[in-house]
C-alpha positions as CSV (number, residue, x, y, z in Angstrom):
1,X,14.4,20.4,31.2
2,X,15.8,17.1,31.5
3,X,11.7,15.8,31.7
4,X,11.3,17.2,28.2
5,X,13.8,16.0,26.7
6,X,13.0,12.2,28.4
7,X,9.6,12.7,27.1
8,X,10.6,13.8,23.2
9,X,12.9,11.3,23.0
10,X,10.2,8.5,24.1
11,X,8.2,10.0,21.5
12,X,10.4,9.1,19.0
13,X,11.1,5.9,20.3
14,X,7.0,5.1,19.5
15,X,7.2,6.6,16.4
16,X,10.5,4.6,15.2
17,X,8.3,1.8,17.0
18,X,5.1,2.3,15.2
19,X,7.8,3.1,11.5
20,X,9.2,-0.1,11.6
21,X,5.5,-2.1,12.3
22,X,4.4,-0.5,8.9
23,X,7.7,-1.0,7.0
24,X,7.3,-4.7,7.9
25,X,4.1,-4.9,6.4
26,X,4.7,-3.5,3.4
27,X,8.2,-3.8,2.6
28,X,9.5,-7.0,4.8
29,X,9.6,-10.5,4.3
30,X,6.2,-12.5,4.4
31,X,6.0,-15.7,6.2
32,X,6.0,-19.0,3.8
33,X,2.9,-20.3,2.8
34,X,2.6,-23.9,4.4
35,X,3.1,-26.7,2.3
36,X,0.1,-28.9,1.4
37,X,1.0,-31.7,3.8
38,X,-2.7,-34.2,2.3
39,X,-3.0,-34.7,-1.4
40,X,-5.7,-36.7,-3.5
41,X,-8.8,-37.1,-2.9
42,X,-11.1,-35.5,0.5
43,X,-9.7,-36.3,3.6
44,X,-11.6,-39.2,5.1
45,X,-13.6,-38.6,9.0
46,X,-11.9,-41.0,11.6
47,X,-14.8,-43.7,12.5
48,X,-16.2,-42.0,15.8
49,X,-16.8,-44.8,18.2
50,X,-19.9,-45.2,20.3
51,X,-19.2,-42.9,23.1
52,X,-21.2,-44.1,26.3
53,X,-21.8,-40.4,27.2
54,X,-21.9,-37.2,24.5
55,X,-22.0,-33.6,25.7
56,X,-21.0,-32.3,28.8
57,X,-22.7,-34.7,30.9
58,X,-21.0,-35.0,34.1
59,X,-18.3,-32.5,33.0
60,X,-16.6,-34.9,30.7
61,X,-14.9,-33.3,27.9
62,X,-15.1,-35.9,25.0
63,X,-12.6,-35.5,22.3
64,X,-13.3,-35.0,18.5
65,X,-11.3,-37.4,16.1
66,X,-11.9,-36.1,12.8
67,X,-9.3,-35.5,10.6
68,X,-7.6,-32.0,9.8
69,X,-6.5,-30.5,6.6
70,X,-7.4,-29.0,3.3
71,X,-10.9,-30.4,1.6
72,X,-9.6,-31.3,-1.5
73,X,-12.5,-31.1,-4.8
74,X,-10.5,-31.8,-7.7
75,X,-12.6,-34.7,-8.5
76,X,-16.6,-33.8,-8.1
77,X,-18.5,-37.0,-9.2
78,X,-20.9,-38.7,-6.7
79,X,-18.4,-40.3,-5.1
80,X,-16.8,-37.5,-4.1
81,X,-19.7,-34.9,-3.8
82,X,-21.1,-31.9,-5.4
83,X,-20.1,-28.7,-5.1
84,X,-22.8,-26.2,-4.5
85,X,-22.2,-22.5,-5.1
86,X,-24.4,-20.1,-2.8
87,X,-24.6,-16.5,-3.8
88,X,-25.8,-13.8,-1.4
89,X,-25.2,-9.7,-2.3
90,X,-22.0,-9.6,-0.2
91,X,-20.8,-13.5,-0.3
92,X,-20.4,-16.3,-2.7
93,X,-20.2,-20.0,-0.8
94,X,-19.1,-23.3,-2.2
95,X,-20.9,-26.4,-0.1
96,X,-19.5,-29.7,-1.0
97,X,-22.6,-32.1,-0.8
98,X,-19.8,-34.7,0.7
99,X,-20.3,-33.8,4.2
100,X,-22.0,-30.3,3.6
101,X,-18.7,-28.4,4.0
102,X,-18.4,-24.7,3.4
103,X,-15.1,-25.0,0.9
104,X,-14.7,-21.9,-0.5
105,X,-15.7,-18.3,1.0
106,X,-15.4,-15.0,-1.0
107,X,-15.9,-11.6,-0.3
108,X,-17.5,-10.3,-2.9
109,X,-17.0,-6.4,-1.5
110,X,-13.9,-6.4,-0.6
111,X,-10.3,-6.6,-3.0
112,X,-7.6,-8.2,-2.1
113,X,-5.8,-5.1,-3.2
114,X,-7.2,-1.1,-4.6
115,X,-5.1,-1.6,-7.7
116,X,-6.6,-5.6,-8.4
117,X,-10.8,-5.0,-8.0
118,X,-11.3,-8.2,-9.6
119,X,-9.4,-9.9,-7.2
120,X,-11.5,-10.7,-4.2
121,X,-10.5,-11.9,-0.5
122,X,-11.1,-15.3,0.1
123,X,-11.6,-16.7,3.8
124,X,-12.3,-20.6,3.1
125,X,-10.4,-21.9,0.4
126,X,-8.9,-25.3,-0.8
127,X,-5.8,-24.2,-1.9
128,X,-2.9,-26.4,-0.4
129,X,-0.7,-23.4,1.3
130,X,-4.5,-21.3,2.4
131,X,-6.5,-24.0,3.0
132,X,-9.9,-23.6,5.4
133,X,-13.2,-25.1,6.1
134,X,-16.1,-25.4,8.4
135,X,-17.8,-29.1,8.8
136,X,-20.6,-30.2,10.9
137,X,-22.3,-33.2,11.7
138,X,-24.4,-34.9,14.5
139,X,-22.7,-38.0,16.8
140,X,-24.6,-40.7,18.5
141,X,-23.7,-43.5,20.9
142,X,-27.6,-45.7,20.3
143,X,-28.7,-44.6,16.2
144,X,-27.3,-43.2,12.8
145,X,-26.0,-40.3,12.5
146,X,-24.3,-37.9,9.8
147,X,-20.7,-37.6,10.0
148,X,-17.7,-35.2,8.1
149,X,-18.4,-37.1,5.0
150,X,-22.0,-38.1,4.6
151,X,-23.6,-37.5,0.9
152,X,-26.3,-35.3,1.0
153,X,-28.8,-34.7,-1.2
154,X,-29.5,-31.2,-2.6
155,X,-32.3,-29.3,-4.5
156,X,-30.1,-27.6,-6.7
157,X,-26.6,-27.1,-7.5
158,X,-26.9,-22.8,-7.4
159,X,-28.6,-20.9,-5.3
160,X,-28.7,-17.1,-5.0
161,X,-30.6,-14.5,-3.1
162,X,-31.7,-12.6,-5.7
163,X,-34.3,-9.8,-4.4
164,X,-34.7,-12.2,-1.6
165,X,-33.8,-11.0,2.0
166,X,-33.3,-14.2,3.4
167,X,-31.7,-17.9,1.7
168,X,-32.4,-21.2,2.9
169,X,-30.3,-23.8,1.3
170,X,-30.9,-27.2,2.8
171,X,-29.7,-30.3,2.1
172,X,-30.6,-34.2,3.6
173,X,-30.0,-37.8,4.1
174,X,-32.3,-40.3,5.4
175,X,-30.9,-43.2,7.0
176,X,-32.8,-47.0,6.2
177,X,-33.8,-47.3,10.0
178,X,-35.6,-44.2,9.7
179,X,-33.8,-41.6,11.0
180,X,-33.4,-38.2,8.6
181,X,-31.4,-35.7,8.9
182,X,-31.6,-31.8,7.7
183,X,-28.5,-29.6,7.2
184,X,-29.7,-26.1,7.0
185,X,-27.7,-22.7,5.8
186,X,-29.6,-19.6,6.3
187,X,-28.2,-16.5,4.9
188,X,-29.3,-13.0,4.5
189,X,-29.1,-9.7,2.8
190,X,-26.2,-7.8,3.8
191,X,-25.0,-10.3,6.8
192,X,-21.9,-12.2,6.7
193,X,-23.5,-14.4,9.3
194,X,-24.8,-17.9,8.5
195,X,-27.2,-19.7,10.7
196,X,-26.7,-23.4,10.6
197,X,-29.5,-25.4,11.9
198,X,-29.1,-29.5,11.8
199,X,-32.5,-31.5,12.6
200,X,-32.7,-34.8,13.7
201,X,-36.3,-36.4,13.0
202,X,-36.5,-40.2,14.4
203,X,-38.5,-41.9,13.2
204,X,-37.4,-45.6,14.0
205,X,-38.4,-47.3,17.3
206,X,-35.9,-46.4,19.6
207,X,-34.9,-43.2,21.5
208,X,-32.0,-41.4,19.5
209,X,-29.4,-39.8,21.8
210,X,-26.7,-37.5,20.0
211,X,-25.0,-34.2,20.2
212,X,-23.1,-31.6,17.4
213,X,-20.1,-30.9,16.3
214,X,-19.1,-27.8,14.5
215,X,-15.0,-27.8,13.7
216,X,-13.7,-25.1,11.6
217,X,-10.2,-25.9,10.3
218,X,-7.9,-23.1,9.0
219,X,-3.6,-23.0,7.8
220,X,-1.8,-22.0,10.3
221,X,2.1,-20.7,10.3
222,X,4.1,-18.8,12.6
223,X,4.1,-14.9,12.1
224,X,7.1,-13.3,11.7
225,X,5.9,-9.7,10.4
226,X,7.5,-7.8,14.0
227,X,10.9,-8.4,15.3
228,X,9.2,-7.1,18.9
229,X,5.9,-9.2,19.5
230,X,4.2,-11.2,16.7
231,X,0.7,-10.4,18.5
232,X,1.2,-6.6,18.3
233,X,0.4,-6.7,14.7
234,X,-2.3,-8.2,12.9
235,X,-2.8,-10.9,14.8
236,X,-3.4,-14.4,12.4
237,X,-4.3,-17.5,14.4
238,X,-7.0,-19.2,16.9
239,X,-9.0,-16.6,19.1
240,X,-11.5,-18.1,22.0
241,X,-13.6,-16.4,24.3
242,X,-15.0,-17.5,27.9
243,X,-15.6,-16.3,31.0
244,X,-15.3,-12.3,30.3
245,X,-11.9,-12.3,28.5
246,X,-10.9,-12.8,24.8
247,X,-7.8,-14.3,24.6
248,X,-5.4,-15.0,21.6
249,X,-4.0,-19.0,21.5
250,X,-0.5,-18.5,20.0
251,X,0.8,-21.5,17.9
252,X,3.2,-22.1,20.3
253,X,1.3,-22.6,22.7
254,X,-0.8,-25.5,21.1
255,X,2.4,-27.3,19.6
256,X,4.2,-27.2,22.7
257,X,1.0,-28.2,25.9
258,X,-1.7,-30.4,25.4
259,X,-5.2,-29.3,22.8
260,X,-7.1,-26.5,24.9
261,X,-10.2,-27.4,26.3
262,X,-12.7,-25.6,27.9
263,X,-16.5,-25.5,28.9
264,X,-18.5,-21.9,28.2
265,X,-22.0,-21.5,27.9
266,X,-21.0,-17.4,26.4
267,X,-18.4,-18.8,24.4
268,X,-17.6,-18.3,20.8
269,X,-14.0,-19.8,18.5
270,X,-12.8,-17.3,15.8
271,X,-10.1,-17.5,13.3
272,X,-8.6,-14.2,12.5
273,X,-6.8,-12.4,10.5
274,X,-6.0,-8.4,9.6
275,X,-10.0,-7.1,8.9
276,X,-11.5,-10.9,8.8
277,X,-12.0,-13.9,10.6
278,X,-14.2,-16.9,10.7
279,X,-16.2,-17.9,13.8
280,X,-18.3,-20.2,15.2
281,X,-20.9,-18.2,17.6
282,X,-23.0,-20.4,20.0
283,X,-26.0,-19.6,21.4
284,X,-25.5,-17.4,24.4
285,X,-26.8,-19.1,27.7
286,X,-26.4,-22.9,25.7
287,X,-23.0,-24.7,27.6
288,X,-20.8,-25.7,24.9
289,X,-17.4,-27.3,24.7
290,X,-14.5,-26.1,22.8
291,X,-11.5,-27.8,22.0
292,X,-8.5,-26.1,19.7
293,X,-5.6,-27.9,18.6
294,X,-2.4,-27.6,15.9
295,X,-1.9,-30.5,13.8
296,X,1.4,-29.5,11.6
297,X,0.4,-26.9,9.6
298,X,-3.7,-27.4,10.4
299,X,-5.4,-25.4,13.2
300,X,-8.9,-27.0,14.1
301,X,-11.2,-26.4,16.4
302,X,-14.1,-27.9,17.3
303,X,-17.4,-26.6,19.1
304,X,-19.4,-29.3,20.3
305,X,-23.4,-28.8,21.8
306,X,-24.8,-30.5,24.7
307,X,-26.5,-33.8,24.0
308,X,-30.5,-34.0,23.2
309,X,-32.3,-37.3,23.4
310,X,-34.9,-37.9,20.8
311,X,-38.2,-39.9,21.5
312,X,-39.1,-42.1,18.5
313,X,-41.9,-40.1,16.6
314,X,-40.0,-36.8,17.4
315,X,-37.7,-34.5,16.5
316,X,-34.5,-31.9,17.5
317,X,-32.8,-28.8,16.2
318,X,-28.9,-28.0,17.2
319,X,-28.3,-24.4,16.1
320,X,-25.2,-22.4,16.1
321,X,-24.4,-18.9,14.1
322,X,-21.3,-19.0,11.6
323,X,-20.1,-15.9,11.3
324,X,-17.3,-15.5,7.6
325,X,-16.3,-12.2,6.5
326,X,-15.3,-8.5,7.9
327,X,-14.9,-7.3,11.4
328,X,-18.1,-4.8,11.4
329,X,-18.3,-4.1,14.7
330,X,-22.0,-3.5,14.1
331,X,-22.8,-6.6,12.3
332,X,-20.3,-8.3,15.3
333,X,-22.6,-6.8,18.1
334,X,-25.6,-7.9,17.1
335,X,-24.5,-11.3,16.8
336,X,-22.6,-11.4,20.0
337,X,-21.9,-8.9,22.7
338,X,-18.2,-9.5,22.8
339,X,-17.5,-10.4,19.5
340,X,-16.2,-7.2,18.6
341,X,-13.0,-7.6,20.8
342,X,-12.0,-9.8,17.9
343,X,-10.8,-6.2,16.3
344,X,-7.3,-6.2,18.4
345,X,-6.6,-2.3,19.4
346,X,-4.4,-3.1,21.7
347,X,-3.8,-2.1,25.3
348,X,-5.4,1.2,24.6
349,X,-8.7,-0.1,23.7
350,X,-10.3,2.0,26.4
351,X,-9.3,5.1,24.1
352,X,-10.0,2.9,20.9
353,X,-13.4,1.7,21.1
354,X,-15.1,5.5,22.0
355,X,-13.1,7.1,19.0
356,X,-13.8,4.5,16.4
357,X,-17.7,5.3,18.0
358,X,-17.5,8.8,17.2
359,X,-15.5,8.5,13.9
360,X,-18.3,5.9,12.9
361,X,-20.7,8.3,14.5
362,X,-19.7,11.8,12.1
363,X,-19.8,9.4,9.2
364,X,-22.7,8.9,9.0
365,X,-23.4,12.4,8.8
366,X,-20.6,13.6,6.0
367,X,-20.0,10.0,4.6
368,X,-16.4,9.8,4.3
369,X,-14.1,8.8,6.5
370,X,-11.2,11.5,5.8
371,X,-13.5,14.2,7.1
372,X,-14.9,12.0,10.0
373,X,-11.0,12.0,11.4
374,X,-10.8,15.7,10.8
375,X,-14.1,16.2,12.8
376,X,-12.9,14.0,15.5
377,X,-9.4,15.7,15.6
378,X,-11.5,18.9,16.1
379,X,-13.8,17.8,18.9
380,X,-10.5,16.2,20.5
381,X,-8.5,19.6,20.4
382,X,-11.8,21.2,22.0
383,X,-11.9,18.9,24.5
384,X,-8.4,20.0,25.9
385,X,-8.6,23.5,24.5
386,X,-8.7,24.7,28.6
387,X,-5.9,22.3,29.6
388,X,-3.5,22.9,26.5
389,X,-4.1,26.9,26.8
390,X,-2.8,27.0,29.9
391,X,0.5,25.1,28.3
392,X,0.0,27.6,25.2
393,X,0.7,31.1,27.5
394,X,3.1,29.5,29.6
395,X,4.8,29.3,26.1
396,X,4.0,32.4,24.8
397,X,5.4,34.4,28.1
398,X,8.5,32.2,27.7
399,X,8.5,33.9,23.9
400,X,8.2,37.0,25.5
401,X,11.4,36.9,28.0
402,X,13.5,35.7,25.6
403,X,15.2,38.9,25.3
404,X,15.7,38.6,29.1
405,X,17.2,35.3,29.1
406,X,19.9,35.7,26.4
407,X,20.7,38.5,28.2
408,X,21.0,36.4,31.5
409,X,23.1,34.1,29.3
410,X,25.4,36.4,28.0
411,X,25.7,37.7,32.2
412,X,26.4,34.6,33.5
413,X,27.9,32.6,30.3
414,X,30.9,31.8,32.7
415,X,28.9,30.7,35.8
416,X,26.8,28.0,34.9
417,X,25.0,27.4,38.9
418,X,24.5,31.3,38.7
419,X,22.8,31.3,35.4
420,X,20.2,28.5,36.4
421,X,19.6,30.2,39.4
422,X,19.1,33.7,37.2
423,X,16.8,31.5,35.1
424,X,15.1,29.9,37.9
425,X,14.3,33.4,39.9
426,X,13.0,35.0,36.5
427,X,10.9,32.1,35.8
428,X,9.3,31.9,39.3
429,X,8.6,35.9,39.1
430,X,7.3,36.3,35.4
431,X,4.9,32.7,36.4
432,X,6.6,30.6,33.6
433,X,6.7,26.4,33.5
434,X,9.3,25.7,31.0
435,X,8.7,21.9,31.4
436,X,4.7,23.4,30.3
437,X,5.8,22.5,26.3
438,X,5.3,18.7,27.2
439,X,1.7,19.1,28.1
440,X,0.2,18.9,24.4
441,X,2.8,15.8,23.5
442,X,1.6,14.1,26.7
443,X,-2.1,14.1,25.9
444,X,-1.7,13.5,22.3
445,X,0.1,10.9,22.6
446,X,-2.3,8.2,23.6
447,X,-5.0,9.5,21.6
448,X,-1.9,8.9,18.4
449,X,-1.3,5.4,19.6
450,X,-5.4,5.2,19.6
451,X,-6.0,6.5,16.2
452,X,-3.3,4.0,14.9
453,X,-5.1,0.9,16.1
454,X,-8.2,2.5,15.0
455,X,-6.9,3.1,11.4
456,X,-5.4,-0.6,11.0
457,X,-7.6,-2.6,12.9
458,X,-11.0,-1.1,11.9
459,X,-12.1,-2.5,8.2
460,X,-14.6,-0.1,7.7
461,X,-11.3,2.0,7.0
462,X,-9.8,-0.3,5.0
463,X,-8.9,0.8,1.5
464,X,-11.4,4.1,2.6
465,X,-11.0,7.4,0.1
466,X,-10.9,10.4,1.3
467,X,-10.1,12.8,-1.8
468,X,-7.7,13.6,-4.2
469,X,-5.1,11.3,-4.2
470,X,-5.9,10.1,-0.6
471,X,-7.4,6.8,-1.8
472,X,-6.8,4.8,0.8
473,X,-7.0,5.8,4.3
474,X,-5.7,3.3,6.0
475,X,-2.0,2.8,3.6
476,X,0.5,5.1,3.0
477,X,0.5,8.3,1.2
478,X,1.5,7.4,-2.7
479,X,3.0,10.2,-3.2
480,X,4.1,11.5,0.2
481,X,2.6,15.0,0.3
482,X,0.6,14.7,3.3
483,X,3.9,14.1,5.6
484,X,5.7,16.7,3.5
485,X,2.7,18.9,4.6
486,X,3.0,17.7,7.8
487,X,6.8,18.6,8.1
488,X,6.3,22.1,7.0
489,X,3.1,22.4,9.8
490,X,5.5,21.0,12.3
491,X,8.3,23.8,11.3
492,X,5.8,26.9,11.3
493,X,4.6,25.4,14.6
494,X,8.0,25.8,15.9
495,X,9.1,29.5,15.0
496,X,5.6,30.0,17.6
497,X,7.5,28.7,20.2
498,X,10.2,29.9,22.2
499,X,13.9,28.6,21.5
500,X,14.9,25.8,24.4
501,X,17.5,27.3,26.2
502,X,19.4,24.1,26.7
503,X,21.4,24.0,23.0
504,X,20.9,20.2,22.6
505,X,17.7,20.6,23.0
506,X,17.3,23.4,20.3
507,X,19.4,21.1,17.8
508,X,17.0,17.8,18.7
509,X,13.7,20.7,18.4
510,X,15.1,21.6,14.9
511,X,15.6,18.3,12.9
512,X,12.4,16.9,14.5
513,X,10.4,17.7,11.7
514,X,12.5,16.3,9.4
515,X,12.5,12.8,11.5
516,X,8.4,13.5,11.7
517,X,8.2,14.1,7.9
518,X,10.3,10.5,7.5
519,X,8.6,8.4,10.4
520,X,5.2,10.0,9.0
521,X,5.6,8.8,5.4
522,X,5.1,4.8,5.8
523,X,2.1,5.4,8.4
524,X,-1.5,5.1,7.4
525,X,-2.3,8.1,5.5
526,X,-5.2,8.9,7.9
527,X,-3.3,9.0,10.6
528,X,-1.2,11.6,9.1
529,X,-4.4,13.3,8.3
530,X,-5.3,13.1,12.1
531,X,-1.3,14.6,13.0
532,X,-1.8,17.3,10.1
533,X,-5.2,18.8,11.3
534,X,-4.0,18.4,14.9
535,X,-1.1,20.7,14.2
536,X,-3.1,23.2,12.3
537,X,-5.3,23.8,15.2
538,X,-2.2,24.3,17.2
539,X,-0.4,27.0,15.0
540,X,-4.3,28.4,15.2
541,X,-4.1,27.7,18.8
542,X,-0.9,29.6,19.5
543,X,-1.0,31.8,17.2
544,X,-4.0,33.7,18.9
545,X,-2.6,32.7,22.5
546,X,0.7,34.4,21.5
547,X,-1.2,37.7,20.3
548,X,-3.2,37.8,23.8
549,X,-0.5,37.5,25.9
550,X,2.0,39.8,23.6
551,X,-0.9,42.2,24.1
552,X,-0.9,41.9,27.9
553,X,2.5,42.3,28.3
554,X,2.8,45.4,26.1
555,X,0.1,46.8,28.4
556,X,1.8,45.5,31.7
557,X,5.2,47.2,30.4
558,X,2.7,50.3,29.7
559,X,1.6,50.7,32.9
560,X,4.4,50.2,34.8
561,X,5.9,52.9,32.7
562,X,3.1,55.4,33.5
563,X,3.4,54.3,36.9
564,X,7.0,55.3,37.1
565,X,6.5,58.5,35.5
566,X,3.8,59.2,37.9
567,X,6.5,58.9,40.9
């Protein structure tokens, strides 16, 4: 007995757990948008220096000095740069010619909020307090080359997909010793990734010898959404991977030790956030360096290629994949095997990634997500049906002695070693495990904890309807019916099951729906969906294990009675 109760009352120490994650997301205080800390015009590229080896020649890990912080357009003449809007079915890009910058990056599918359509997330912006953008440019040591703020020259100042499937928009700058240089965005239909080519075509005298940079700069503040672990919950910051780990670079971290450095030639960069981030995605099998640093209130990395030489009459291509928009873990694997682990689900990812495979699995066969969790909540309950009958008949023979145990109690009310010793000799004769009730909260738990992550973590259920006034799967129930549903489940559930014996226990058993129907109402609606059909199927469950065993003891006492008779 004194198992059970350790194991309900962990229960609810996750669900007050998991309660107070989504009250602070909805209901607590938001961290301070940064102040602006660079105002006027574009911040200027520190002169690089000649560097007498680029790359990763010899191991050396040369260091990036352009500046950090917001790219600021208010002023768009020539001297400043055009901006150039680039329009795809699922993303709307500004380029600022100064440089060739991506500014700006919306996404056009997905609202901020249900309630404000018209209001769409933005990843890359160049306002002071959510400021982010991606530059590139090409260094040499022996020749020109472009830098964080060279002019380039453009075709046109809009350019959309259309019926297209694929957009090139290209922009270039020749230099007067005859080098020219090509910037090159390639974006297609229904892809949030962006290849960005940069060519190098020499045609001067000498051998050209240069590498690339890529730096995406982002805001960065400190989190303070969870009083337990600010990583727990919607991660927001610098995520790197190399080697066979993804790991999360706390702000911490960078303000208190030196930049991180590192060599990888399977590595990517991301900047995350809940549902999004922006990444840069190298080649896989092409050694790359990465450094990440804080500068005040400016996270920038910078991803920078090996170095190729250029003979004069030739040319070179440096290539690297941008990735801006939504973490779809299909659009994620197909642009890098591990890319997906930038959707955090926690320490229970081994349960995670298979459900969110089957929930994405039965969607695409009913198309909705609501009855994709109720499919998966029925494979789940079939897949322990064996394990959790065996829990369900222990309970219903427990139902069944009941009479015999108050009757025990009232016996030995006065003797409380002889009454557990009563209860202990009719347990071990009538084949009873009165610890058996923890079973089915042992095995759903994890798969809860699972579903959570999936439900928060996974965009494709972000702001998913299911029907009625389930609009959005992965927030709260509006109007609370689902837990109040839920509560009333739970309670039925419970007149199925024999009383606990132990009186505290029957008191903590009788208010826990009401505790459920209160931790229940600030979770993600879907996941009350998942606890709602779970329950059903239990009440289903025990209702017909309860029936069969009922039936067999009726029969039993039958027998016995005729064999009495008979003697």
């Amino acid at each position: 007995m004194d198992n059970q109760r350790l194991i309900i009352w962990g229960f609810f120490a996750v669900m007050a757990y998991l309660t107070w994650q989504t009250w602070m997301e909805e209901y607590g205080s938001k961290a301070q948008a940064p102040i602006a800390t660079t105002e006027g015009a574009a911040l200027p590229v520190d002169k690089l220096d000649a560097l007498p080896e680029l790359g990763i020649e010899d191991g050396e890990l040369p260091s990036v000095t352009a500046a950090t912080g917001p790219v600021n357009t208010a002023e768009t003449g020539t001297e400043q740069g055009s901006i150039i809007v680039v329009t795809t079915d699922v993303l709307e890009l500004e380029i600022n010619t100064r440089g060739g910058t991506i500014q700006k990056a919306t996404m056009l599918e997905y609202p901020v909020a249900k309630d404000r359509p018209d209001e769409k997330v933005k990843l890359l912006n160049t306002e002071p307090g959510d400021h982010g953008a991606i530059r590139s440019w090409l260094r040499s040591a022996n020749g020109a080359a472009t830098d964080a703020n060279t002019l380039y020259a453009a075709s046109a100042r809009n350019f959309d997909l259309g019926d297209q499937d694929e957009l090139v928009v290209s922009l270039t700058m020749t230099d007067a010793s005859g080098l020219s240089f090509e910037k090159r965005f390639i974006l297609t239909r229904g892809s949030y990734a962006i290849a960005l080519q940069q060519d190098v075509r020499n045609n001067s005298e000498t051998t050209w010898r240069g590498d690339q940079v890529t730096q995406l700069q982002r805001r960065s503040y400190e989190q303070e959404r969870s009083m337990f672990d600010v990583d727990s919950y919607s991660f927001d910051g610098a995520l790197v991977f190399y080697g066979d780990k993804a790991e999360k670079i706390k702000r911490k971290e960078l303000l208190d030790e030196e930049p991180l450095n590192f060599t990888s030639d399977n590595g990517w960069y991301a900047s995350i956030q809940h549902h999004f981030l922006t990444a840069i995605v190298p080649t896989v099998g092409s050694t790359h360096i990465f450094q990440v640093r804080i500068d005040g209130n400016n996270l920038t990395a910078s991803v920078i290629s090996a170095a190729q030489s250029v003979a004069p009459g030739e040319s070179a291509s440096f290539d690297e994949t941008l990735f801006i928009g939504p973490k779809l873990q299909s659009q994620l694997d197909e642009l890098h095997p591990k890319l997906k682990l930038s959707v955090d689900y926690g320490w229970l990812v081994i349960l995670s990634q298979p459900m969110f495979w089957l929930l994405s699995w039965i969607h695409g066969f009913v198309g909705n997500w609501g009855w994709s969790i109720i499919g998966v909540t029925i494979l789940i309950k079939l897949a322990f049906y064996k394990l959790t009958e065996a829990s369900g008949r222990s309970m219903a023979k427990m139902r069944e002695i009941q009479p015999r145990m108050k009757a025990l109690q009232e016996r030995y009310k006065d003797d409380k070693q002889a009454l557990s010793q009563a209860m202990m000799d009719l347990y071990k004769r009538e084949k009873v495990n009165p610890a058996a009730g923890c079973l089915p909260i042992l095995i759903q738990m994890p798969f809860f904890l699972s579903f959570y992550w999936v439900l928060v973590e996974s965009v494709e259920m972000r702001q998913a309807p299911f029907a009625l006034w389930i609009t959005d799967l992965s927030s709260r129930d509006p109007f609370f019916i689902l837990p109040l549903i839920m509560g009333a489940a739970m309670l039925f559930q419970q007149r199925l099951n024999p009383a606990p014996a132990d009186p505290v226990q029957a008191r903590v058993m009788q208010i826990m729906p009401i505790m459920f129907t209160g931790f229940f109402a600030f979770f993600p609606s879907g996941l009350v969906l998942y606890w709602v059909t779970n329950t059903l199927l239990s009440i289903a469950q025990q209702w017909k294990i309860n029936k069969v065993v009922h039936a067999e003891t009726a029969a039993r006492k039958q027998h016995k009675g005729k064999k009495k008779k008979a003697d």
